[in-house]
C-alpha positions as CSV (number, residue, x, y, z in Angstrom):
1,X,37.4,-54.2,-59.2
2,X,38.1,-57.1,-61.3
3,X,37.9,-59.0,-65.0
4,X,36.5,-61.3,-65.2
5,X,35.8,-63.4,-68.4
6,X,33.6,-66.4,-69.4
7,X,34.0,-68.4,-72.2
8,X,31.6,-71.2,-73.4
9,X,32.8,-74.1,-75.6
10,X,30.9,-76.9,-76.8
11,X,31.8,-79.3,-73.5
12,X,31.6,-76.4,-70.7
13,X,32.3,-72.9,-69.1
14,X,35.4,-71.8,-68.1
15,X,35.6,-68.7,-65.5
16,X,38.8,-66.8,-65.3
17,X,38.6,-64.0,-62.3
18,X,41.8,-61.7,-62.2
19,X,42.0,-58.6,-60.0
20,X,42.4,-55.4,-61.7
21,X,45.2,-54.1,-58.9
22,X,47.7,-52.3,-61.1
23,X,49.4,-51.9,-64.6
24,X,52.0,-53.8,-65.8
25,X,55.2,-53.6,-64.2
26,X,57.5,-51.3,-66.4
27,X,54.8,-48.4,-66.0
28,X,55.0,-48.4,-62.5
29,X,58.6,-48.6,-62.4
30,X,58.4,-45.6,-64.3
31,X,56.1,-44.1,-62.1
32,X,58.2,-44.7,-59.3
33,X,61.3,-43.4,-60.8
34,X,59.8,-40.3,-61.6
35,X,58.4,-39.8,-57.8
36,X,62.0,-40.9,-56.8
37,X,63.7,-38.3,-59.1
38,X,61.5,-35.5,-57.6
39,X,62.0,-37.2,-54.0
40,X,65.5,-37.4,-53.9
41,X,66.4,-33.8,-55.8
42,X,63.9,-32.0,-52.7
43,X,65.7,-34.3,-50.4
44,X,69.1,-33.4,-51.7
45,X,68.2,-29.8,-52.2
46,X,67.4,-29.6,-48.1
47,X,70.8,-31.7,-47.2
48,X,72.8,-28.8,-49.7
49,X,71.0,-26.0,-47.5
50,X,72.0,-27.7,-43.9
51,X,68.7,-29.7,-43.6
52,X,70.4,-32.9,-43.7
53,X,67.7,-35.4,-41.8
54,X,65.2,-35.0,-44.8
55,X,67.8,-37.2,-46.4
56,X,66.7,-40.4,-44.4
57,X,63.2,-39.4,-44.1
58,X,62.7,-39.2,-48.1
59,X,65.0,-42.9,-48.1
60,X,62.3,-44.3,-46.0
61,X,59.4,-43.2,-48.1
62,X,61.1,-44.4,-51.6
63,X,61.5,-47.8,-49.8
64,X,57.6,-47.4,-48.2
65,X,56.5,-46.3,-51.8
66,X,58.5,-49.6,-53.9
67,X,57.1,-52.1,-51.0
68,X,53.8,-50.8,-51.6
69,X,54.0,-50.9,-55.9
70,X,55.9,-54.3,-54.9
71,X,53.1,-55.8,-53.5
72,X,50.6,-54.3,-55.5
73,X,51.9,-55.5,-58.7
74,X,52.4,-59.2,-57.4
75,X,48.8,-59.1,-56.6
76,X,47.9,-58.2,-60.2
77,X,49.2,-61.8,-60.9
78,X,46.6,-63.9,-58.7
79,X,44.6,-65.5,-60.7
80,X,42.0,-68.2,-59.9
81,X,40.6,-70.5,-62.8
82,X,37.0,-72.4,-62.6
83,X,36.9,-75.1,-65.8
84,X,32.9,-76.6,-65.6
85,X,33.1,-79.3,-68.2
86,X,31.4,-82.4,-68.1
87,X,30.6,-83.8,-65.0
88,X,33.8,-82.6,-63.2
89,X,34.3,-79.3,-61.6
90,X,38.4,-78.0,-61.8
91,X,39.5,-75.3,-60.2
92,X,42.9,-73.7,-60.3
93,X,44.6,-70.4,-58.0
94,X,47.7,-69.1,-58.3
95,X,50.1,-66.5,-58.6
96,X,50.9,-66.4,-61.7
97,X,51.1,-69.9,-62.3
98,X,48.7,-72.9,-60.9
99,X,49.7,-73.0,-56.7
100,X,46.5,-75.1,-55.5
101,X,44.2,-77.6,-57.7
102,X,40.8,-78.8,-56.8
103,X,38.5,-81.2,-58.5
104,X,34.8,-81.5,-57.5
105,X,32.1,-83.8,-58.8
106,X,29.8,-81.6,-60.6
107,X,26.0,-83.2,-59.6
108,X,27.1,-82.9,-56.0
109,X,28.8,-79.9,-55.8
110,X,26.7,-77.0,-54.4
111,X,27.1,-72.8,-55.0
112,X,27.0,-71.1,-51.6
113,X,27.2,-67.4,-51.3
114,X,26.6,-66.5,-47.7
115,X,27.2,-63.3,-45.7
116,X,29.6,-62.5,-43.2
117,X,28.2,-61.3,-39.9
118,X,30.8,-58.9,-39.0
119,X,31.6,-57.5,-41.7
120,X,29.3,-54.5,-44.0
121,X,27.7,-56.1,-46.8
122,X,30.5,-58.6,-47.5
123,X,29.8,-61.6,-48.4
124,X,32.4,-64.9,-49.1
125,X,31.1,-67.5,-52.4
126,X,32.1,-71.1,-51.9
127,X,31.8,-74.4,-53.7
128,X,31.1,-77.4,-51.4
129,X,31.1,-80.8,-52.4
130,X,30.8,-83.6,-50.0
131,X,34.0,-83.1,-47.6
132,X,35.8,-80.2,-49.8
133,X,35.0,-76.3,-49.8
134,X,36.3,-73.9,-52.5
135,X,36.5,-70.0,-51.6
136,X,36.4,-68.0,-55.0
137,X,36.7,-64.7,-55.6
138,X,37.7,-62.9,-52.1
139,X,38.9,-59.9,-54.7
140,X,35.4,-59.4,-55.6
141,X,33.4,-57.0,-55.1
142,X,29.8,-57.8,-53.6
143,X,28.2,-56.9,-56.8
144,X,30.6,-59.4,-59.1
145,X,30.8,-61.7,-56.2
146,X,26.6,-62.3,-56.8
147,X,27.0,-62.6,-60.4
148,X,29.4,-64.5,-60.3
149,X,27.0,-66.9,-58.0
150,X,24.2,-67.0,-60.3
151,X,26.1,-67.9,-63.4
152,X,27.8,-70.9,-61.9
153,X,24.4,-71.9,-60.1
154,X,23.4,-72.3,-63.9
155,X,26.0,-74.6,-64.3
156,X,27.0,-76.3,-61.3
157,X,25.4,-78.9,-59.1
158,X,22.7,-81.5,-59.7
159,X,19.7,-79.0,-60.5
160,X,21.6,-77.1,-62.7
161,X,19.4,-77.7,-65.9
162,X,16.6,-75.7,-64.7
163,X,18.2,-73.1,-64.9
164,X,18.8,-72.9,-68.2
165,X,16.4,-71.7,-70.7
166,X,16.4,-75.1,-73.1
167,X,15.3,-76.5,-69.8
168,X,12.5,-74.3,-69.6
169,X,9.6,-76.3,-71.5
170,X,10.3,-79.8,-69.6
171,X,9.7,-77.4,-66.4
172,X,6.7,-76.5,-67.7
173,X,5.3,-79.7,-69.4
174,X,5.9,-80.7,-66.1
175,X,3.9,-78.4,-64.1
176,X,1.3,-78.8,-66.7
177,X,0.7,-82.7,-65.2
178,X,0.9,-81.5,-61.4
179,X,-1.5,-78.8,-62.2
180,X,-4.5,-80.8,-62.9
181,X,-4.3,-82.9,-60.3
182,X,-4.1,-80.7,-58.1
183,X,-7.1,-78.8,-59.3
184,X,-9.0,-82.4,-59.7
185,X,-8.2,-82.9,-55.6
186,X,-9.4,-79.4,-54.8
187,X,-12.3,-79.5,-56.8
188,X,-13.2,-83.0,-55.2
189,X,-13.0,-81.5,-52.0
190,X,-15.3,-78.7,-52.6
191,X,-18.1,-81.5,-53.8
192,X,-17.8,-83.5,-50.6
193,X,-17.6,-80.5,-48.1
């Protein structure tokens, strides 16, 4: 599960993909501390009664438990930012600031999506651009990873303006001069055979 938002301004698209891991970080400390109150009074309840190894035993779980939130939480922060604007191609990931930068030339750059062969319907997106290759969005889901595909296929690479719908008459004005030549061909081949 993940956010992800697009914004268009007049220049290009930005992409911002965030996993949606956990809340912030003073909820789950208050989570925690309530499962560590409860924890600790059984725990301590059992070491009063002559049950004194729960003691460690309930230790080891509060630490299990914080590692787990711990690590959740700091995967919340990743965050991996695709700016499409002009004729470059920036993309930013990080935790919780920017760790790695790429920059790809936009009419060569190319949108693969391709699936994994051992793994169930999971697939890996990637940008490639002459000698570079960008993973993106290895939180995804399938589903979001796809989408995610076909909106930066509209925007990305060196056929990008067919894709997009004030594209759309050129396409067809297009078609419209192959068309009849291929019909004139065709029909001049029926005449002669």
């Amino acid at each position: 599960m993940t956010t992800q938002s697009t914004t268009e301004t007049g220049h290009g698209r930005r992409f911002v993909l965030a996993p949606n891991v956990a809340p912030d970080w003073s909820q789950t400390m208050r989570v925690f501390a309530g499962i560590s109150f409860v924890c600790l009074a059984i725990a301590l309840t059992c070491t009063w009664f002559g049950f004194w190894p729960v003691l460690p035993f309930a230790g080891i779980e509060l630490l299990a438990l914080w590692a787990g939130l711990y690590v959740s939480a700091r995967r919340s922060l990743d965050r991996e930012v695709i700016q499409v604007d002009g004729g470059a191609i920036r993309i930013e990931k990080g935790r919780g600031r920017a760790e790695h930068q790429w920059e790809l030339d936009r009419a060569w750059t190319e949108v693969v999506l391709k699936r994994l062969p051992r793994r169930w319907e999971h697939t890996q997106l990637v940008l490639r651009s002459r000698d570079q290759q960008v993973t993106l969005g290895e939180f995804l889901e399938p589903e979001e990873r796809r989408s995610l595909a076909r909106e930066l296929s509209r925007c990305i690479g060196p056929m990008a303006s067919w894709g997009r719908d004030d594209a759309a008459p050129a396409t067809h004005e297009s078609d419209a001069v192959i068309a009849p030549v291929i019909r004139a061909s065709h029909s001049l081949g029926d005449r002669t055979g």
